[in-house]
C-alpha positions as CSV (number, residue, x, y, z in Angstrom):
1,X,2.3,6.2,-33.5
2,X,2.9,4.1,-30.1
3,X,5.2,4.7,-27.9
4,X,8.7,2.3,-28.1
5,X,8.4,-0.6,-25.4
6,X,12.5,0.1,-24.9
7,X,12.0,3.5,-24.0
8,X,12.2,4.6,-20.0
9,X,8.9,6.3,-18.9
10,X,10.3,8.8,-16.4
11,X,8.4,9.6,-13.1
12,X,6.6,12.7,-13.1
13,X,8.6,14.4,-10.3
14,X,12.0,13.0,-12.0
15,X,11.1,15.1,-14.7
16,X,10.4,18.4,-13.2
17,X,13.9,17.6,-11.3
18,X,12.4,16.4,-8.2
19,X,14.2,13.6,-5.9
20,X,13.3,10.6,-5.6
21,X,11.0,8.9,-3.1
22,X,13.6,6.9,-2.1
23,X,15.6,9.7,-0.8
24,X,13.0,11.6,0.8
25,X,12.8,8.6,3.1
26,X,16.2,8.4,3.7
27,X,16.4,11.8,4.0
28,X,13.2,12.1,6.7
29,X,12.8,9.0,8.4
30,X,14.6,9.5,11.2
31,X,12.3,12.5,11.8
32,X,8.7,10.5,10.9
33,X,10.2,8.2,13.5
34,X,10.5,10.5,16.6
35,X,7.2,11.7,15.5
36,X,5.3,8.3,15.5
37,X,7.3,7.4,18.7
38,X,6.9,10.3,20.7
39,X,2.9,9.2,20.0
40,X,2.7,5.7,20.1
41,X,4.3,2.9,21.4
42,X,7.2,1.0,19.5
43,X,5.3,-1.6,17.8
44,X,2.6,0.8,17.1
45,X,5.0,3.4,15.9
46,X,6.7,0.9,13.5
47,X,2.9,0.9,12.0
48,X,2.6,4.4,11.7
49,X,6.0,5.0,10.0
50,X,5.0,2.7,7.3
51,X,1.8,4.6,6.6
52,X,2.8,7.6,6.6
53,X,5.0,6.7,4.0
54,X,3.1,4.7,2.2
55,X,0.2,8.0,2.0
56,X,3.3,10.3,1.4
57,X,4.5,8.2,-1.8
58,X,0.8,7.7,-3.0
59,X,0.6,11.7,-2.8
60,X,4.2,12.1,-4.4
61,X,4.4,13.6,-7.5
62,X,1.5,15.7,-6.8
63,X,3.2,17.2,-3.9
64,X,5.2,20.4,-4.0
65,X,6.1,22.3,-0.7
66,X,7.7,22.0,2.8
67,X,8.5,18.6,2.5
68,X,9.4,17.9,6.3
69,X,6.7,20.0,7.8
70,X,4.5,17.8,4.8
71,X,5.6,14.1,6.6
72,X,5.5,15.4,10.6
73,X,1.5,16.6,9.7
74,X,1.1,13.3,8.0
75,X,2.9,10.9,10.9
76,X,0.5,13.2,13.5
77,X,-2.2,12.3,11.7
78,X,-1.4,8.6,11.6
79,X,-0.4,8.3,15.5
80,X,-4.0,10.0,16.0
81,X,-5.8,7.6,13.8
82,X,-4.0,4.6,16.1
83,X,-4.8,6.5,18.9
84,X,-8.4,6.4,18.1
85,X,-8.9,3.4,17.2
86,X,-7.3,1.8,20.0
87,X,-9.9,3.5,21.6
88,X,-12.6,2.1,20.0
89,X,-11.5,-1.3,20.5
90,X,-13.3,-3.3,23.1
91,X,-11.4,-6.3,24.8
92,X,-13.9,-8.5,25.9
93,X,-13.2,-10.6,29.3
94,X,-15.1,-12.5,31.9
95,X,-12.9,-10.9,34.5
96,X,-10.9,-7.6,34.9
97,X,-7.3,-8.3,34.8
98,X,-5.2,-8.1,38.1
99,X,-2.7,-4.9,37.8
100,X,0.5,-4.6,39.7
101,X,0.5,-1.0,42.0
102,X,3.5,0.5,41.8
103,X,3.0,1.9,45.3
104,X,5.0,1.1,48.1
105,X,7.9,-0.4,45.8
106,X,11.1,1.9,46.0
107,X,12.9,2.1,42.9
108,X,9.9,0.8,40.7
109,X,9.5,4.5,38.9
110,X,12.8,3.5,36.6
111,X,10.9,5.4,32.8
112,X,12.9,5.9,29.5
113,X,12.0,9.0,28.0
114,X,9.1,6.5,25.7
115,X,7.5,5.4,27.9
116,X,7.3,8.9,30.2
117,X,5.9,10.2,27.3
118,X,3.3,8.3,27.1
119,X,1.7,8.9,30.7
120,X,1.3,12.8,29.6
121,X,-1.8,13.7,28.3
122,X,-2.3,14.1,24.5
123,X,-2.2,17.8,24.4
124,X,0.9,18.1,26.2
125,X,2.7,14.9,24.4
126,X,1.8,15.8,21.0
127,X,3.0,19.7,21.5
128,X,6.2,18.0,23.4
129,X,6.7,15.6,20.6
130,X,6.6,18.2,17.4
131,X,8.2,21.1,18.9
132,X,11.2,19.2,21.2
133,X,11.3,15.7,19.0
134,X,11.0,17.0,15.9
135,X,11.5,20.8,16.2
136,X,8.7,21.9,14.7
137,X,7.7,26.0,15.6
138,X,5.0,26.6,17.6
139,X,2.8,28.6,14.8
140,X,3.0,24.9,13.3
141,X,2.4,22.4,16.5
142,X,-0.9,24.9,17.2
143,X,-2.2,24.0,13.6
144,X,-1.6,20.1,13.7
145,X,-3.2,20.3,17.4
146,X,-6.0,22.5,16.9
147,X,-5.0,25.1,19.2
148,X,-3.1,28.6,19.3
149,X,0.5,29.2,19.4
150,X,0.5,30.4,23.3
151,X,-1.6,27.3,23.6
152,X,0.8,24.9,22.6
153,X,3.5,26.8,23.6
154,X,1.9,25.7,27.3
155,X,1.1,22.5,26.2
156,X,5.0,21.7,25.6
157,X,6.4,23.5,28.7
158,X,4.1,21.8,30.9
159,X,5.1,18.2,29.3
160,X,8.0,18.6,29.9
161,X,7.8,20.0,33.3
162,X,5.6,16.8,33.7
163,X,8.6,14.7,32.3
164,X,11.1,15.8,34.3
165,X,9.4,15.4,37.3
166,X,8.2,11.4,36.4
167,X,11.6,10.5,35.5
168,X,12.9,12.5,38.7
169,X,10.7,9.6,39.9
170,X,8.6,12.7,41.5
171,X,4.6,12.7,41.3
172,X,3.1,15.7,40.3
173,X,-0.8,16.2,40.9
């Protein structure tokens, strides 16, 4: 006997009284979002948000677990792979581009928060990002970095020593 063509075929996770995909977005994009911006740029961010999505619904109903922790390992993940291959790719050019100095111009050293995050140095932005942006422990940010809890427990304070002092408009060497 065939199924009826009238009758609904329920979801998986709708079934074993899961919600919806739908509302896990809702319910986590904000924090996928400082995540993938803390990384990237905007534009590149906006990129990264969509794919971790986009893996997260693909992986859906076989997923059960910390569903938060889940989409901030996942939006790491994606912000590394843009990372990379931004890396990789060559701009070719007959002639090195002319770059304005910012030395010698008072008040030139006006950062947001974005864009101060993105002069520290992975380590330190990806520890600042998960624990401070998206308040992930420690015991966590040392997994999705590779390190050890005391590890990126330094990794965060001295981003954020680092930020304070670029947008106190202060160097630090």
């Amino acid at each position: 006997m065939s199924a009826s063509p009238t009758r609904a075929i329920r979801p998986a996770n709708l079934a074993a009284g899961r919600a919806p995909f739908e509302r896990v977005v809702e319910e986590h994009g904000a924090l996928v979002w400082r995540v993938c911006r803390g990384m990237l740029v905007e534009h590149d961010a906006e990129d990264a948000w969509s794919e971790t999505f986009l893996a997260a619904m693909r992986a859906w109903p076989a997923f059960d677990g910390n569903t938060a922790g889940w989409l901030v390992t996942i939006a790491h993940r994606k912000a590394i792979d843009v990372l990379r291959a931004q890396a990789r790719t060559a701009i070719p050019t007959d002639e090195l581009p002319e770059t304005d100095s910012r030395l010698g111009v008072p008040g030139d050293r006006d950062l947001d928060l974005w864009a101060a995050l993105q002069l520290l140095p992975p380590r330190q932005r990806a520890a600042v990002v998960h624990h401070h942006l998206a308040g992930v422990p420690f015991t966590e940010v040392a997994d999705l970095t590779g390190t050890t809890p005391a590890a990126a427990r330094k990794a965060a304070s001295d981003g954020v020593q680092r930020l304070r002092a670029l947008l106190a408009g202060k160097e630090i060497a």
